[in-house]
C-alpha positions as CSV (number, residue, x, y, z in Angstrom):
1,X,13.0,100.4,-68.3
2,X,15.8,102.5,-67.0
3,X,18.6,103.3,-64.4
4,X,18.0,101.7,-61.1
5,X,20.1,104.6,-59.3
6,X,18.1,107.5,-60.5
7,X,16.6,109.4,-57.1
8,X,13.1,111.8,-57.4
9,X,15.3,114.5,-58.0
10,X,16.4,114.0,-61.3
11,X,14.5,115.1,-64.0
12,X,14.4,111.3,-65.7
13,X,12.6,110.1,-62.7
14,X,10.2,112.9,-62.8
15,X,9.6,112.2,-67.0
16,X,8.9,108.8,-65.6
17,X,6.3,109.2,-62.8
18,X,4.8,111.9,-65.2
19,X,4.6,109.3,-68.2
20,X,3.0,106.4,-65.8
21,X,0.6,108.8,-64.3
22,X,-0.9,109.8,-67.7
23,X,-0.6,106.0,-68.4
24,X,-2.7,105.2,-65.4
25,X,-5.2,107.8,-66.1
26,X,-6.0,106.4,-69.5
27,X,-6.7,102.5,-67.8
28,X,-2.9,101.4,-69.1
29,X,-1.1,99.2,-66.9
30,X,2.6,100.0,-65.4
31,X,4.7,97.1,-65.3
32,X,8.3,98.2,-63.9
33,X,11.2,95.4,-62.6
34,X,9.7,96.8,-59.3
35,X,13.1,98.4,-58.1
36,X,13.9,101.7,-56.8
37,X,15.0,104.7,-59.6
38,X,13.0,105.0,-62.9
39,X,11.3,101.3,-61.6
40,X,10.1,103.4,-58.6
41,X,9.0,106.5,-60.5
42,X,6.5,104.4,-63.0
43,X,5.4,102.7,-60.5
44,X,5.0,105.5,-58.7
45,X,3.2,107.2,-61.4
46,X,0.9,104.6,-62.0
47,X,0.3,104.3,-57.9
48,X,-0.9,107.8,-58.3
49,X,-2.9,107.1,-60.7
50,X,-4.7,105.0,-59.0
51,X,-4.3,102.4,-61.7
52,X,-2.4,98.6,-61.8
53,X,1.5,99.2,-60.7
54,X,2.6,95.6,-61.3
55,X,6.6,95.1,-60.4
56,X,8.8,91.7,-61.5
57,X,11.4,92.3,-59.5
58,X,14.9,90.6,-59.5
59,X,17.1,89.3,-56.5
60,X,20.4,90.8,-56.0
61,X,23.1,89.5,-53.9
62,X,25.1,91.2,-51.9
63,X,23.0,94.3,-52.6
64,X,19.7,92.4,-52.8
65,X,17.3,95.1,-54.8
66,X,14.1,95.7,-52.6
67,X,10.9,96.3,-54.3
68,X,9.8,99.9,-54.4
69,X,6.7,100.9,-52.2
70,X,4.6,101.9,-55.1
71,X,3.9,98.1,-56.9
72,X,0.2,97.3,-55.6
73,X,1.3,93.6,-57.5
74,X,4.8,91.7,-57.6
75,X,6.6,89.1,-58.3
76,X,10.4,88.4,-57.1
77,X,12.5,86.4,-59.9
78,X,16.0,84.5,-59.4
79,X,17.4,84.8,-63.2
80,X,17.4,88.1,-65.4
81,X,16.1,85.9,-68.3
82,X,13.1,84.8,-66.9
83,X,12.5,88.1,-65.6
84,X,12.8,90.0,-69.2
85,X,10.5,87.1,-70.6
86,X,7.9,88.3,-68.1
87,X,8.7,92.2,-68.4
88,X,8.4,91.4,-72.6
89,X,5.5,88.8,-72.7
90,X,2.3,90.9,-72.9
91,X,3.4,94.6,-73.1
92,X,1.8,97.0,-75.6
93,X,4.4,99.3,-75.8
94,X,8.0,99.6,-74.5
95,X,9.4,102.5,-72.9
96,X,13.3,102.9,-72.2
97,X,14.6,105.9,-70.1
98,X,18.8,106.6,-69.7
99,X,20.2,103.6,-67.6
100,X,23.3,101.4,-67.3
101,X,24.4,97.9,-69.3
102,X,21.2,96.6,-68.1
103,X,18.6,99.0,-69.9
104,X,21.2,98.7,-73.0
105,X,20.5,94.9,-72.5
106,X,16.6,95.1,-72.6
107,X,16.5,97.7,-75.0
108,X,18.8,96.3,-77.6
109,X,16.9,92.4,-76.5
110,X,13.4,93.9,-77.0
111,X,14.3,95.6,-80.7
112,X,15.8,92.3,-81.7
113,X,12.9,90.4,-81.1
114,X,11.3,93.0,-83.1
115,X,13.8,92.8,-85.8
116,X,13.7,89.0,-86.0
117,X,9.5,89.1,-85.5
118,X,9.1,87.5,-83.0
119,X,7.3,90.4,-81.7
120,X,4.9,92.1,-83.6
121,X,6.3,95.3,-85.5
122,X,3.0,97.3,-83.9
123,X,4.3,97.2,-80.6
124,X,6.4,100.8,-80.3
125,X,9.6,101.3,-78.4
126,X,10.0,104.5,-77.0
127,X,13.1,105.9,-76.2
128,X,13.1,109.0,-73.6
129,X,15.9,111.1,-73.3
130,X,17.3,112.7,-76.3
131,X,20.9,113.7,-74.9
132,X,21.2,110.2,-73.4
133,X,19.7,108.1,-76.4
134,X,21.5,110.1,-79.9
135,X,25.3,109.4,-79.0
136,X,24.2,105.6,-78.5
137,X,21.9,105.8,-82.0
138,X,24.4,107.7,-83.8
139,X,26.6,105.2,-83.3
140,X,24.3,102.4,-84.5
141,X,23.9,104.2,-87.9
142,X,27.3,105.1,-88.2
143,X,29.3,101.8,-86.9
144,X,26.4,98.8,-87.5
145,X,24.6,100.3,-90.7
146,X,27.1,102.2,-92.2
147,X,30.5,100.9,-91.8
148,X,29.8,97.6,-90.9
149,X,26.3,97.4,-92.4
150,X,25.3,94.7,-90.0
151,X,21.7,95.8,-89.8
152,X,19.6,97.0,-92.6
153,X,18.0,100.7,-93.0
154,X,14.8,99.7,-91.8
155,X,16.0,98.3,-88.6
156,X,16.5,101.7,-87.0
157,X,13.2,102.6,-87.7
158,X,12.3,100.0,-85.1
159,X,11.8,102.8,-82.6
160,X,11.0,106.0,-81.8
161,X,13.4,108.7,-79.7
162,X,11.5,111.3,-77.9
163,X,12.3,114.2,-75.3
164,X,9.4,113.8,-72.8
165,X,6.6,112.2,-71.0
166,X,4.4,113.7,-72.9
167,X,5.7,113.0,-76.4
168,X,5.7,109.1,-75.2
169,X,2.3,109.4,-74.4
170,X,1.0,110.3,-77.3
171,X,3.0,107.5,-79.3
172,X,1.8,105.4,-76.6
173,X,-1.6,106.3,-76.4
174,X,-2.4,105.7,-80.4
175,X,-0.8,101.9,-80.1
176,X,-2.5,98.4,-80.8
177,X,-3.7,96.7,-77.8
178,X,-1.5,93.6,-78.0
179,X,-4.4,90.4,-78.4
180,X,-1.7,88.0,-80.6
181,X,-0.7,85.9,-77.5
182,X,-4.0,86.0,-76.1
């Protein structure tokens, strides 16, 4: 998950296609929203790889989003809800890079369902990007634990912030293969 507007230039982008290429290599498979920015760069990544580059991508009028040149599989969706049931249904691990209201959306969606278990506890959440990710995480200890304390200690334990491709891998690399829906 992450900013649709990021281009190959950006060092995000490059994290990404770095993380899904190491991904790839392993026999993991990338599934993206299939859009251009950190979308395009895992897909990408995986592409390279020469492993599964899966992308569930979502229709967006008047800017329809096209689906990036790298998904070898995907599939075009009409609601955002449908779509994030799909992106969370099977994954083993969940990787969020910076990005707009919509990665804050899946990000803060994916940790609930963690913190209400309806998704297993095993499955990690990876957050990449240190300056982008601590103002947003201080804030959630500082406003929603400790002020307000409208989630409990253990909730921000629910995932992990890291600085680089490689770091995610690692966490990423030692995870559960996911088998309880299967």
């Amino acid at each position: 998950f992450g900013s649709a507007r990021f281009t190959s230039e950006v060092p995000e982008y490059k994290e990404a296609r770095r993380l899904a290429f190491l991904l790839g290599q392993e026999g993991f498979t990338v599934i993206t929203g299939g859009g251009p920015g950190i979308m395009e760069a895992a897909n990408r990544g995986a592409f390279e790889a020469n492993a599964q580059s899966i992308g569930l991508n979502i229709l967006l009028i008047p800017m329809e989003q096209r689906i990036n040149d790298y998904v070898k599989k995907g599939m075009g969706f009409h609601y955002f809800f449908t779509r994030k049931v799909m992106l969370a249904f099977a994954s083993q691990a969940y990787v969020f890079f910076p990005g707009g209201f919509g990665t804050i959306d899946e990000m803060s969606e994916i940790v609930t369902l963690i913190q209400t278990n309806k998704v297993s506890r095993d499955i990690p959440v990876v957050l990449v990007g240190k300056d982008f990710w601590e103002p947003f995480l201080k804030w959630v200890k500082e406003m929603m634990y400790d002020k307000y304390k409208a989630i409990d200690e253990g909730d921000m334990k629910l995932y992990s912030l890291v600085d680089s491709a490689d770091e995610a891998f690692k966490i990423i690399k030692e995870s559960k293969e996911r088998k309880e829906l299967f």
